[in-house]
C-alpha positions as a Markdown table, in Angstrom:
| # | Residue | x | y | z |
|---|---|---|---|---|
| 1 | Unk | 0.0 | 0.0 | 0.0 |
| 2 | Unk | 1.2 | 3.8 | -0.9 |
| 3 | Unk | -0.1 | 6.1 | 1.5 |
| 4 | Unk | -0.3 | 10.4 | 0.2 |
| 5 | Unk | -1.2 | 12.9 | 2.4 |
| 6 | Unk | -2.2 | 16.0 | 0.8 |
| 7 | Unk | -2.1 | 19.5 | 3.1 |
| 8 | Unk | -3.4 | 22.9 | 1.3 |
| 9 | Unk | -2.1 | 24.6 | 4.4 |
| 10 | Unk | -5.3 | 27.2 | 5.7 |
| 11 | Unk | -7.2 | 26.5 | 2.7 |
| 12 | Unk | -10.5 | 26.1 | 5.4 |
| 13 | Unk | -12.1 | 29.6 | 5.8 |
| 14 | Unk | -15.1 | 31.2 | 6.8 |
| 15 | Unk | -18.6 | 32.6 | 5.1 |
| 16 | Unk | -17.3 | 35.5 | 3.2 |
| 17 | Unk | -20.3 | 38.4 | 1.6 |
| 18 | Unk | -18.6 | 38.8 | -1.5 |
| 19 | Unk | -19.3 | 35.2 | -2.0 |
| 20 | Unk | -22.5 | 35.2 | -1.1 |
| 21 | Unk | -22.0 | 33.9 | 2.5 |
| 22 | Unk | -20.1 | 31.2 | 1.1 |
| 23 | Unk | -16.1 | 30.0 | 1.4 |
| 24 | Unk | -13.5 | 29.8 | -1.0 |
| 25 | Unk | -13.3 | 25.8 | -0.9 |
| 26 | Unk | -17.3 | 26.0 | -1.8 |
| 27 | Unk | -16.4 | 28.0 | -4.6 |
| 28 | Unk | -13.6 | 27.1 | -5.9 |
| 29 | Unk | -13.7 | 24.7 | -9.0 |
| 30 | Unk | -12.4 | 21.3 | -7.7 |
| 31 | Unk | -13.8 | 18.4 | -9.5 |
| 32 | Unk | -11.1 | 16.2 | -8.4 |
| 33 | Unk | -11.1 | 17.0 | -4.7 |
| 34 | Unk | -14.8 | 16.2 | -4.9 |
| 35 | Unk | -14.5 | 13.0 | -6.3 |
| 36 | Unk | -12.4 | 12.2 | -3.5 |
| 37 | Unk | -15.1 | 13.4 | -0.9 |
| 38 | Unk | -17.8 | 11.6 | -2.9 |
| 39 | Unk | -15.6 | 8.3 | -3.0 |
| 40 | Unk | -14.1 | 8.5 | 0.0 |
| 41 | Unk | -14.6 | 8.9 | 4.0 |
| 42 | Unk | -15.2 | 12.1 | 4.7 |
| 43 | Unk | -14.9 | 13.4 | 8.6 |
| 44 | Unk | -14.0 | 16.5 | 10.5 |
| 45 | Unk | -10.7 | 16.8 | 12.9 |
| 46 | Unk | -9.5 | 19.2 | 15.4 |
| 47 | Unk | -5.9 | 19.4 | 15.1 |
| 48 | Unk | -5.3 | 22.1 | 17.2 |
| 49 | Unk | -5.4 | 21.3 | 20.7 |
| 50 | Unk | -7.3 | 23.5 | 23.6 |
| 51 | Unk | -4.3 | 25.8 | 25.0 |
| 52 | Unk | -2.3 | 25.7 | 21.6 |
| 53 | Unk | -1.7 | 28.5 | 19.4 |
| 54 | Unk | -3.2 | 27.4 | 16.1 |
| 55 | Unk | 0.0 | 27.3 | 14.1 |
| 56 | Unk | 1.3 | 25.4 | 11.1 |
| 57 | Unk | 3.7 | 23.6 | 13.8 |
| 58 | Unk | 1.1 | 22.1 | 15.8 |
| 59 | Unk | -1.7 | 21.5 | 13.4 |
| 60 | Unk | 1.3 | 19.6 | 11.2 |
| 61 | Unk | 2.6 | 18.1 | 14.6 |
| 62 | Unk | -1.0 | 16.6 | 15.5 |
| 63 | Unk | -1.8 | 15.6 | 11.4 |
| 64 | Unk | 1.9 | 13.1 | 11.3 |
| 65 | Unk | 0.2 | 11.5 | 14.1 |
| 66 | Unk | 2.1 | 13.4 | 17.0 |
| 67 | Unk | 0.3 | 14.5 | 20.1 |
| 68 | Unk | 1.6 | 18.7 | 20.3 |
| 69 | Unk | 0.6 | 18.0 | 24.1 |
| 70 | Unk | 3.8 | 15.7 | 24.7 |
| 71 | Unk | 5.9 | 16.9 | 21.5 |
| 72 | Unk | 5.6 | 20.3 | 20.8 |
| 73 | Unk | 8.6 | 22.7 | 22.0 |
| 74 | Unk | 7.9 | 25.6 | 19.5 |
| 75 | Unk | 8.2 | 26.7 | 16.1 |
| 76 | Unk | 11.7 | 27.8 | 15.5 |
| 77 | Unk | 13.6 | 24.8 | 16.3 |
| 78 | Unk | 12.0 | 23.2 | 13.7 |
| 79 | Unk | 12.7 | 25.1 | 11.1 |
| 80 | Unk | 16.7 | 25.3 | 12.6 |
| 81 | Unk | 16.8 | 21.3 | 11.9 |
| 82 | Unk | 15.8 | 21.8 | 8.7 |
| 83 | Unk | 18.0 | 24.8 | 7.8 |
| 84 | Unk | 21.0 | 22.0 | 8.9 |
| 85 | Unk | 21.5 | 23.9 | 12.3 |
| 86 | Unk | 22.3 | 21.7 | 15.1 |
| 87 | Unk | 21.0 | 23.0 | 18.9 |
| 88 | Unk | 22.9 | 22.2 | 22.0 |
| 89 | Unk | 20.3 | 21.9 | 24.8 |
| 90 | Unk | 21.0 | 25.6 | 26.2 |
| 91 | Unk | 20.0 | 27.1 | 22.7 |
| 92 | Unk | 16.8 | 28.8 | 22.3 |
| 93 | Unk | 15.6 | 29.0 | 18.4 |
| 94 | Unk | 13.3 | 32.1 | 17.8 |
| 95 | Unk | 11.9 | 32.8 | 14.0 |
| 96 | Unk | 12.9 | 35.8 | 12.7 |
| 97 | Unk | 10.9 | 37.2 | 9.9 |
| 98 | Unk | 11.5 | 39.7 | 7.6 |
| 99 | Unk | 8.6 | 42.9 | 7.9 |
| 100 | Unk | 7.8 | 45.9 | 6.9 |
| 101 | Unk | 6.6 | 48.1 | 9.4 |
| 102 | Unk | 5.4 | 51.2 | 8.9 |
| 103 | Unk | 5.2 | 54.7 | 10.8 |
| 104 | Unk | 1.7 | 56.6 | 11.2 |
| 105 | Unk | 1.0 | 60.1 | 11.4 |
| 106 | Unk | 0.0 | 59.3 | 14.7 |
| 107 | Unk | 3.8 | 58.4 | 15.5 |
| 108 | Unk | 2.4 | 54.7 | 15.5 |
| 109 | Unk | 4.5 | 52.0 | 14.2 |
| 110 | Unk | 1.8 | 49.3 | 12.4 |
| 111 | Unk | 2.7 | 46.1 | 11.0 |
| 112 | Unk | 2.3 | 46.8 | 7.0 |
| 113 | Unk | 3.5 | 43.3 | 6.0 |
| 114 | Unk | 4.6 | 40.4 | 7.9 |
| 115 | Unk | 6.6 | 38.9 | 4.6 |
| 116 | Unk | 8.0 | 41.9 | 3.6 |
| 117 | Unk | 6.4 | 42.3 | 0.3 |
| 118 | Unk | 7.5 | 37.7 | -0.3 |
| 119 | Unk | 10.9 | 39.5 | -0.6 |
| 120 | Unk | 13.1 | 37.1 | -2.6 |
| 121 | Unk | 15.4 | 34.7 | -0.9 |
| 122 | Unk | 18.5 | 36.4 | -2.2 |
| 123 | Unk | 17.7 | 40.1 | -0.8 |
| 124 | Unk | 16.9 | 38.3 | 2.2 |
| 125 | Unk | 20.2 | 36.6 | 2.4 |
| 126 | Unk | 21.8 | 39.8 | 2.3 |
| 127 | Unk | 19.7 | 42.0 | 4.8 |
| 128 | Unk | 20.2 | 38.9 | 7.3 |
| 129 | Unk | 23.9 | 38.9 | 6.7 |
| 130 | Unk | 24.1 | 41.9 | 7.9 |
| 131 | Unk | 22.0 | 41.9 | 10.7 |
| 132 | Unk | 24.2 | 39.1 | 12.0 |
| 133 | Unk | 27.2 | 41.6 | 11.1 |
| 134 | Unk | 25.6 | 43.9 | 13.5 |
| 135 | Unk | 23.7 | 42.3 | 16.0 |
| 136 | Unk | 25.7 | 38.9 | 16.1 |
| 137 | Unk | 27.9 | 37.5 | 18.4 |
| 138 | Unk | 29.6 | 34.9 | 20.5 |
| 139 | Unk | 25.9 | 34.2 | 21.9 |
| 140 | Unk | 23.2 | 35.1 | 19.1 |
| 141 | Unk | 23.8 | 34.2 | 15.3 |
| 142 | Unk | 21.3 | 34.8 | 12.7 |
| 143 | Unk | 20.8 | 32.4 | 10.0 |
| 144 | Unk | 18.6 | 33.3 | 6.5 |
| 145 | Unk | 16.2 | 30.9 | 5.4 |
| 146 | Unk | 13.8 | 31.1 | 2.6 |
| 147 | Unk | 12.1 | 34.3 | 1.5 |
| 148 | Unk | 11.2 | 36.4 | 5.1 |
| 149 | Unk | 11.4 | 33.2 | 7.1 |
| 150 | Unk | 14.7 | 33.6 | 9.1 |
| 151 | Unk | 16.6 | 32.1 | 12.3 |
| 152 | Unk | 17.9 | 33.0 | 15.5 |
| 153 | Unk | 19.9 | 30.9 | 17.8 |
| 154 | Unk | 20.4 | 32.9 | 21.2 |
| 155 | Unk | 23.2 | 30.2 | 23.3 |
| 156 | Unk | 21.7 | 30.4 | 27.1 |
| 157 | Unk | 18.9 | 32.2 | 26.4 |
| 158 | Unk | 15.5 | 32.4 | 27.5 |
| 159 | Unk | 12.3 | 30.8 | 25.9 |
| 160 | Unk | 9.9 | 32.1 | 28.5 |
| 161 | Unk | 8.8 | 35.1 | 26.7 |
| 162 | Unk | 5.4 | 35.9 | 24.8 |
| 163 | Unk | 5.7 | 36.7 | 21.3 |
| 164 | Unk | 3.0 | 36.9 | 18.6 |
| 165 | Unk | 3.5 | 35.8 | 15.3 |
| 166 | Unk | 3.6 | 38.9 | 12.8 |
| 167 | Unk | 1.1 | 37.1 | 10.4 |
| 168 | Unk | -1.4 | 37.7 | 13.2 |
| 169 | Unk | -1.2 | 41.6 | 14.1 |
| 170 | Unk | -1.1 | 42.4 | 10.1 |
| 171 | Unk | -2.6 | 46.2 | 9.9 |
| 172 | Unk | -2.4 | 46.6 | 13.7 |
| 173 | Unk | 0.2 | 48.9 | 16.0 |
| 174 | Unk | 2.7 | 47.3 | 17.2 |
| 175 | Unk | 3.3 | 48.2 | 21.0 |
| 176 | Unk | 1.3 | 45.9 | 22.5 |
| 177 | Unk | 2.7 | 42.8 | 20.5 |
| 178 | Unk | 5.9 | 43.0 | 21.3 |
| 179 | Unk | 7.6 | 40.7 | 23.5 |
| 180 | Unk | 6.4 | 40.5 | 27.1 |
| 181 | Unk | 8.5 | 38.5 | 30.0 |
| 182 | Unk | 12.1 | 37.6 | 30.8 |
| 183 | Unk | 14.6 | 39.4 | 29.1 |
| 184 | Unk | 11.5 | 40.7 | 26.6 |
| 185 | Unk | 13.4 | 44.4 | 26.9 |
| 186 | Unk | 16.5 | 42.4 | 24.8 |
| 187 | Unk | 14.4 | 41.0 | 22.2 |
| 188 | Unk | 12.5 | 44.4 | 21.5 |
| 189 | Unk | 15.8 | 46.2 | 21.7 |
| 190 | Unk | 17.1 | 43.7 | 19.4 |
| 191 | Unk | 13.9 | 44.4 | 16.8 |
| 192 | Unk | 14.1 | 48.0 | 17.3 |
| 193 | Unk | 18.2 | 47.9 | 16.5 |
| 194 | Unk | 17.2 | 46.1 | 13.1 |
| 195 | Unk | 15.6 | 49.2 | 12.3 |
| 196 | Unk | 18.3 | 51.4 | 12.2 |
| 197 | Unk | 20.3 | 48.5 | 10.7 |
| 198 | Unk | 17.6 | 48.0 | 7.6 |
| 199 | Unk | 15.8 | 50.8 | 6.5 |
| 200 | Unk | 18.6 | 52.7 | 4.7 |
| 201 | Unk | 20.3 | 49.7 | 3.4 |
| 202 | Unk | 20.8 | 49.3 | -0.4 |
| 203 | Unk | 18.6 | 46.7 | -0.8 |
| 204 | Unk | 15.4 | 48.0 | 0.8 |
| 205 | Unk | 16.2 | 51.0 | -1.4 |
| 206 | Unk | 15.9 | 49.3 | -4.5 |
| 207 | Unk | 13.3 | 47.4 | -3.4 |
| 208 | Unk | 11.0 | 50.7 | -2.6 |
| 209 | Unk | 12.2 | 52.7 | -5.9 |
| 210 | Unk | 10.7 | 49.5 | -7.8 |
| 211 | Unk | 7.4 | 50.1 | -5.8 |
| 212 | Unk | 8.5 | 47.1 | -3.5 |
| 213 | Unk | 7.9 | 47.0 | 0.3 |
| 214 | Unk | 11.2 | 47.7 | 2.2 |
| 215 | Unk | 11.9 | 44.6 | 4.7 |
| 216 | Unk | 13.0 | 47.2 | 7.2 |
| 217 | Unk | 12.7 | 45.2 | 10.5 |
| 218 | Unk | 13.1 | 41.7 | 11.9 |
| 219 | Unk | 10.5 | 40.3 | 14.1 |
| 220 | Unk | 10.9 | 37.6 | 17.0 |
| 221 | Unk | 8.6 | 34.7 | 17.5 |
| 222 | Unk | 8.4 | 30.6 | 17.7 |
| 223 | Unk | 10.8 | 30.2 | 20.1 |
| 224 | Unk | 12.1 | 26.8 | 21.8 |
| 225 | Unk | 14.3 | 23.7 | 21.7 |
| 226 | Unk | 14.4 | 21.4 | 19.7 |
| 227 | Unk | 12.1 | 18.4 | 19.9 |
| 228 | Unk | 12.6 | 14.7 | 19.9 |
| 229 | Unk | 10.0 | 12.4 | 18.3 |
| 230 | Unk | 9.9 | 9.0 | 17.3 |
| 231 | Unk | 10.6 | 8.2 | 13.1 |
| 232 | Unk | 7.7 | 7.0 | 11.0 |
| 233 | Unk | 10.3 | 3.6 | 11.0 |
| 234 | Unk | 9.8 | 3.2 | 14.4 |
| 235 | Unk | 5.9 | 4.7 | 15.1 |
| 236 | Unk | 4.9 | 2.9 | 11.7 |
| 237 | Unk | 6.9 | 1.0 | 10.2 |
| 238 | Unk | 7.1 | 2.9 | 7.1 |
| 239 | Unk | 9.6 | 4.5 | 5.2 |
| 240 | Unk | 8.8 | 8.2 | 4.2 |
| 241 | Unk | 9.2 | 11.7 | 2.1 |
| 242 | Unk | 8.0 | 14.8 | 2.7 |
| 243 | Unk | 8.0 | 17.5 | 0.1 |
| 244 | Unk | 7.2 | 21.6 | 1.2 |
| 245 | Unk | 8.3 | 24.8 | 0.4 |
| 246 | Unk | 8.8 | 25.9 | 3.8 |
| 247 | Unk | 11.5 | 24.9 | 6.6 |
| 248 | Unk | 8.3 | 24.2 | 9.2 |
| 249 | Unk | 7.2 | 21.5 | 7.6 |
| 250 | Unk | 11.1 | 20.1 | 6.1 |
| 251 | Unk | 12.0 | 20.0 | 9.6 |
| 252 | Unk | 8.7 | 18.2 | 11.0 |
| 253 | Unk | 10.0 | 15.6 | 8.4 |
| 254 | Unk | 13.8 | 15.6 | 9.2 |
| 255 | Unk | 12.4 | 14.5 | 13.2 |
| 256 | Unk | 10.3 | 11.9 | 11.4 |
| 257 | Unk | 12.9 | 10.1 | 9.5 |
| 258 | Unk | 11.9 | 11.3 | 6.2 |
| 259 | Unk | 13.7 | 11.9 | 3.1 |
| 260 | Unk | 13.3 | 15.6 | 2.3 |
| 261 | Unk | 12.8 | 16.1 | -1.3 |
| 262 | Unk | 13.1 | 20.1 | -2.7 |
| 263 | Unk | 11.2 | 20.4 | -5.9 |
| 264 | Unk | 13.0 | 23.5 | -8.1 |
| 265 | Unk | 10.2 | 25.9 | -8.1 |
| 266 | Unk | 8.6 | 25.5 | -4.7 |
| 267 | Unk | 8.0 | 28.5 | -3.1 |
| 268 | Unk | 5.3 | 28.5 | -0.6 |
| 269 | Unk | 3.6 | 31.2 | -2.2 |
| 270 | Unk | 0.6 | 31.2 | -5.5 |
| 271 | Unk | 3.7 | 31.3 | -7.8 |
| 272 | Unk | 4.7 | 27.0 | -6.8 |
| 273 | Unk | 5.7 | 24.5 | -9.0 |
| 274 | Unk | 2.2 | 22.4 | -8.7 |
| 275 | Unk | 3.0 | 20.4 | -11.5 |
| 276 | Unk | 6.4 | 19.8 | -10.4 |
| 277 | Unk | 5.2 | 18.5 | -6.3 |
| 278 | Unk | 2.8 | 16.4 | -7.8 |
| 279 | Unk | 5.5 | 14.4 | -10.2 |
| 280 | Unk | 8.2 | 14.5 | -7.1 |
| 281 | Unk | 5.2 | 12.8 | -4.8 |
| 282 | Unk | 4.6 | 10.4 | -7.4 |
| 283 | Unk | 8.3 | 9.4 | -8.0 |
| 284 | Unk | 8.9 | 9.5 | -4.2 |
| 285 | Unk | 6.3 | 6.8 | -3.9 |
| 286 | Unk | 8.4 | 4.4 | -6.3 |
| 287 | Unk | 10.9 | 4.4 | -3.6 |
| 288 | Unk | 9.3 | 4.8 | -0.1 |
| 289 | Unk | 5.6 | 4.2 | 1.7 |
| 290 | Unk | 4.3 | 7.4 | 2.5 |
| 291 | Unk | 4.5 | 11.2 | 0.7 |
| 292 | Unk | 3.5 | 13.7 | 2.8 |
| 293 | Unk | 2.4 | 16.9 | 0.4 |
| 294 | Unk | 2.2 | 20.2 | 2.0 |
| 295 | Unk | 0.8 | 23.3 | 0.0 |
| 296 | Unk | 1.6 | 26.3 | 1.5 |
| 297 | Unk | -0.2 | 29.0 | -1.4 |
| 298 | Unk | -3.9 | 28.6 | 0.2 |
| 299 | Unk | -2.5 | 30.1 | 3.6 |
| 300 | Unk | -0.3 | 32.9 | 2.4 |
| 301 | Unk | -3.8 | 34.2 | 0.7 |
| 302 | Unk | -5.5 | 34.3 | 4.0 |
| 303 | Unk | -2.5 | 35.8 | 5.5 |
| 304 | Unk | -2.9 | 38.6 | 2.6 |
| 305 | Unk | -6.9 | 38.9 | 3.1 |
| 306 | Unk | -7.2 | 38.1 | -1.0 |
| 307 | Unk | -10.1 | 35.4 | -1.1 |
| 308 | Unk | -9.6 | 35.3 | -5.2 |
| 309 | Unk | -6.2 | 34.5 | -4.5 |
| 310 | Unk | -7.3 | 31.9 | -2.3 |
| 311 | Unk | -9.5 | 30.7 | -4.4 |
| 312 | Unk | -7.1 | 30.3 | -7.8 |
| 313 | Unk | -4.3 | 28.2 | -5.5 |
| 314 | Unk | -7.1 | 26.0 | -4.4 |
| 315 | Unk | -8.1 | 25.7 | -8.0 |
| 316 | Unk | -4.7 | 25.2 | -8.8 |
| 317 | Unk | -4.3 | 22.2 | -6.2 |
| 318 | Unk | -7.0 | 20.9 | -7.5 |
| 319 | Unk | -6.7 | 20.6 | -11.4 |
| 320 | Unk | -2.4 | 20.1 | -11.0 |
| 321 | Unk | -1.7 | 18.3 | -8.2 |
| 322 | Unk | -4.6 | 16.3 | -7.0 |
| 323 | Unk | -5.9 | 16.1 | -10.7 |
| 324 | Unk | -2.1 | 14.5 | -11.5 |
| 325 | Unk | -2.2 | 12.3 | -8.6 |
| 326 | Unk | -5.6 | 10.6 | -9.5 |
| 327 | Unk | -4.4 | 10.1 | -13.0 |
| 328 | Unk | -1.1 | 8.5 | -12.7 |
| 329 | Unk | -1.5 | 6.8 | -9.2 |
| 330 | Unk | -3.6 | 4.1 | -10.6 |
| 331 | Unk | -1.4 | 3.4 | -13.4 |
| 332 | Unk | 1.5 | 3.6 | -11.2 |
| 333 | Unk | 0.8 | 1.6 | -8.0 |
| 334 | Unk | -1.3 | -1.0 | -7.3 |
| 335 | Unk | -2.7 | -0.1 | -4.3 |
| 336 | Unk | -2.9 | 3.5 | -3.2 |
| 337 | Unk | -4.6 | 5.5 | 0.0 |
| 338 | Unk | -5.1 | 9.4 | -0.3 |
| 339 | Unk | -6.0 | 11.5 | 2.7 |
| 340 | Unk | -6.3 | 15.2 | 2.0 |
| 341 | Unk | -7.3 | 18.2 | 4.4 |
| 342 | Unk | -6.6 | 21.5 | 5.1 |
| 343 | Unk | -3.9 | 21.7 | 8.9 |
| 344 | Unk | -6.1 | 24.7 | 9.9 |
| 345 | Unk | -8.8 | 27.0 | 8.5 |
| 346 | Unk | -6.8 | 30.4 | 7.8 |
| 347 | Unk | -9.8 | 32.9 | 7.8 |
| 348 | Unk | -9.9 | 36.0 | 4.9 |
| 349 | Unk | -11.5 | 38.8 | 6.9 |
| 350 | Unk | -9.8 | 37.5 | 10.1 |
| 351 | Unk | -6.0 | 37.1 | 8.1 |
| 352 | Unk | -4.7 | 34.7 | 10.5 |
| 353 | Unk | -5.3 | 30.7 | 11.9 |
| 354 | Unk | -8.0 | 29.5 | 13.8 |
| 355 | Unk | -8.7 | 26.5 | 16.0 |
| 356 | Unk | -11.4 | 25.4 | 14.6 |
| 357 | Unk | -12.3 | 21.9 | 12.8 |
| 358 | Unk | -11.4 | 21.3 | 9.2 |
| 359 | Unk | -13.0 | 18.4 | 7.2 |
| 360 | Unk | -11.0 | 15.9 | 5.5 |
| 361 | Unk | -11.7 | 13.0 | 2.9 |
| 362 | Unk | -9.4 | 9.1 | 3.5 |
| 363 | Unk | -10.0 | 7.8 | -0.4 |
| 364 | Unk | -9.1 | 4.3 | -1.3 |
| 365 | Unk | -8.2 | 3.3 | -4.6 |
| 366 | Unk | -9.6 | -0.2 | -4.6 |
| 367 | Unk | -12.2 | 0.3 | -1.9 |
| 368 | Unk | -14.1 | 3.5 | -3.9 |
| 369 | Unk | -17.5 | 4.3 | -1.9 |
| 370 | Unk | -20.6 | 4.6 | -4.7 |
| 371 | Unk | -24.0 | 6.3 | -4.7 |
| 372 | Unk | -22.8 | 9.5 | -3.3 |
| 373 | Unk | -22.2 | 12.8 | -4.7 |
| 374 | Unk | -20.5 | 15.6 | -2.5 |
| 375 | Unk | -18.3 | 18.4 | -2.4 |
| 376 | Unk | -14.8 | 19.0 | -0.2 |
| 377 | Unk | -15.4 | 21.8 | 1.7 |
| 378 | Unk | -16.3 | 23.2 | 5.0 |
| 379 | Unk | -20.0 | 21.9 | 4.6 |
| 380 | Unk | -18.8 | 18.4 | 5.8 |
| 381 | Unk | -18.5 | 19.8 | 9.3 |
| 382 | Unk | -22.3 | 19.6 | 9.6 |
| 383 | Unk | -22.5 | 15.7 | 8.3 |
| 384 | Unk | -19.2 | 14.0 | 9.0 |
| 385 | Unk | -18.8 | 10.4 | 8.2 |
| 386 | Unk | -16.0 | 10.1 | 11.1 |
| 387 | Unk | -15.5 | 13.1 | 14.0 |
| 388 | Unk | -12.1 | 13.3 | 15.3 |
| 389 | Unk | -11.3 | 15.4 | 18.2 |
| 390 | Unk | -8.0 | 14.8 | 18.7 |
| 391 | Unk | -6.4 | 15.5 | 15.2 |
| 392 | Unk | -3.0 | 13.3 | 15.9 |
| 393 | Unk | -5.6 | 10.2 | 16.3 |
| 394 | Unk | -6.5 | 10.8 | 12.7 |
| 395 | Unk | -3.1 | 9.3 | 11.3 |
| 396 | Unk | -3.9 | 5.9 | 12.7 |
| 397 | Unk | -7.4 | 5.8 | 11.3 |
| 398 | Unk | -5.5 | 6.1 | 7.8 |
| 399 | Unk | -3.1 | 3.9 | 8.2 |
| 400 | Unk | -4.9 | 1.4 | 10.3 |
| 401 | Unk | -8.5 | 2.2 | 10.0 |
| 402 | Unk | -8.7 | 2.9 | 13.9 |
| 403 | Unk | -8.8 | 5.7 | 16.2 |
């Protein structure tokens, strides 16, 4: 058996008037994912855990199968395995985004963009190289990722702070976001020392004279150490890919035991290489027992409050990758499992992740239900097939067909 688990991160929303009170999953175009709900098991899952921030981490954490509750340490250090960076048990990981922040009449400082315009990986490079230049030393290093998604390792440090994740406080003034607890006063000054550092660089320049946002800030968040969970090998016995755009997910996989696989093209954002993550999952499958698919395009949408966006890279799931899949699995494999959901619903008018149930379909090539026809989208909340409450039970009803 081939087991492929597709994630269009946030692509669950809410009733939206321009849509006539409907979602963007309801209105999106998506024969193929609604074959799968009408052949399929359909169900609803909570994978965020009551008292959990509802991240990418821990709805990811909960869908491999992984209760956050006893595995969860935080974002960051999961994105610094993935990035190849190696924590001693005193280091403290915090994300470190790239943003544009801009200053009011009002001598308010709002949160313009938490991606910094999806400033390219190479600028980023560059404005982190230097903030490391500037801010680094024999106790805090700064590492760039991919696009605004960056790391910082603090040796000793604390983790005990509150931070909120930029994406969240999108349009709103700062001051009360920033961080609050032990040594909170370092981070900020640390954020407010980027500043100066950022906004008259050459790079940010360029980037406003083409009409660009500046990335003129970093911004602190996800902190913790890293985790230690069990591989699929040992959990499963199954051998396993993972294919993303983003280091979150690449370094859920790395703890798994999975073979990362980067597809040219992948960017986490509407601009992906769809067709591209759908032949890499089908290939991966000729080697290994499980592909898990994550789609990060639906959720930067939400981030961006742009529900036609939203809708066009859930169209775009549909018709490339899941359209793809269902051709060439058959042909390919002779007995194949899909289970496809959203990790979290990532509301337009809201612009950030909520707790709240998404539905999911578990299709079976060679056990196909008949006599139903129904759509994936948030309407199978109201007539599930299957409820799950706890969403890191829902990996054993796939593989095993329990809970």
């Amino acid at each position: 058996m081939k087991y492929i688990v597709i994630i269009p991160d946030g692509a669950a929303d809410y009733p939206i008037d321009e849509l006539g009170g409907k979602t963007p999953l309801q209105v999106a175009h998506t024969p193929n994912m609604d074959f799968l709900a009408s052949k399929g098991i359909v169900g609803t899952v909570r994978n965020i855990p009551q008292g959990f921030s509802p991240g990418s981490d821990v709805a990811n954490l909960s869908i491999l199968g992984y209760d956050p509750r006893v595995y969860y340490t935080g974002r960051a250090p999961l994105e610094a395995v993935s990035m190849g960076l190696t924590l001693s048990k005193d280091d403290i990981a915090y994300r470190c985004n790239l943003v544009t922040l801009k200053f009011s009449d009002k001598k308010q400082i709002i949160m313009d963009d938490y991606s910094a315009g999806h400033i390219t990986s190479d600028e980023a490079k560059i404005l982190i190289e230097e903030i490391d230049k500037k801010l680094g030393n024999d106790l805090l290093r700064f590492y760039p990722g991919v696009s605004y998604r960056h790391i910082m390792i603090w040796k000793g440090g604390t983790e005990d702070v509150e931070c909120t994740p930029p994406h969240d406080i999108t349009g709103k003034e700062i001051s009360r976001y920033l961080p609050i607890g032990k040594n909170a006063n370092f981070l900020k000054e640390l954020i407010f020392k980027s500043l100066e550092i950022l906004k008259d660089h050459p790079i940010n320049k360029k980037r406003i004279a083409e009409g660009k946002k500046s990335a003129n800030s970093i911004w602190l968040w996800g902190q913790g150490r890293t985790p230690n969970l069990p591989t699929y090998q040992d959990k499963y016995k199954l051998s396993g890919a993972l294919i993303s755009a983003v280091d979150l997910t690449k370094g859920l996989g790395i703890l798994a035991g999975f073979h990362i696989i980067n597809v040219p093209g992948a960017t986490g954002w509407i601009d992906t290489n769809y067709e591209g993550k759908a032949e890499y999952t089908l290939n991966a499958l000729e080697r290994v027992d499980f592909v898990y698919l994550h789609i990060e395009a639906p959720d930067e949408a939400g981030h961006q409050g742009d529900y036609k966006l939203k809708i066009k890279a859930i169209e775009d799931i549909d018709k490339i990758v899941v359209g793809k899949i269902l051709r060439e699995a058959p042909e390919r494999f002779k007995e194949f499992k899909i289970l496809l959901l959203p990790d979290h619903p990532t509301p337009i008018k809201l612009k950030t992740h909520t707790s709240d149930p998404v539905p999911f379909v578990i299709y079976d090539g060679k056990k196909e239900v008949t006599g139903i026809k129904r759509g994936f989208s948030e309407e199978i909340l109201n007539s599930p097939d299957v409820k799950i409450e706890e969403g890191f039970k829902l990996m054993d009803f796939f593989l095993k067909g329990n809970v």
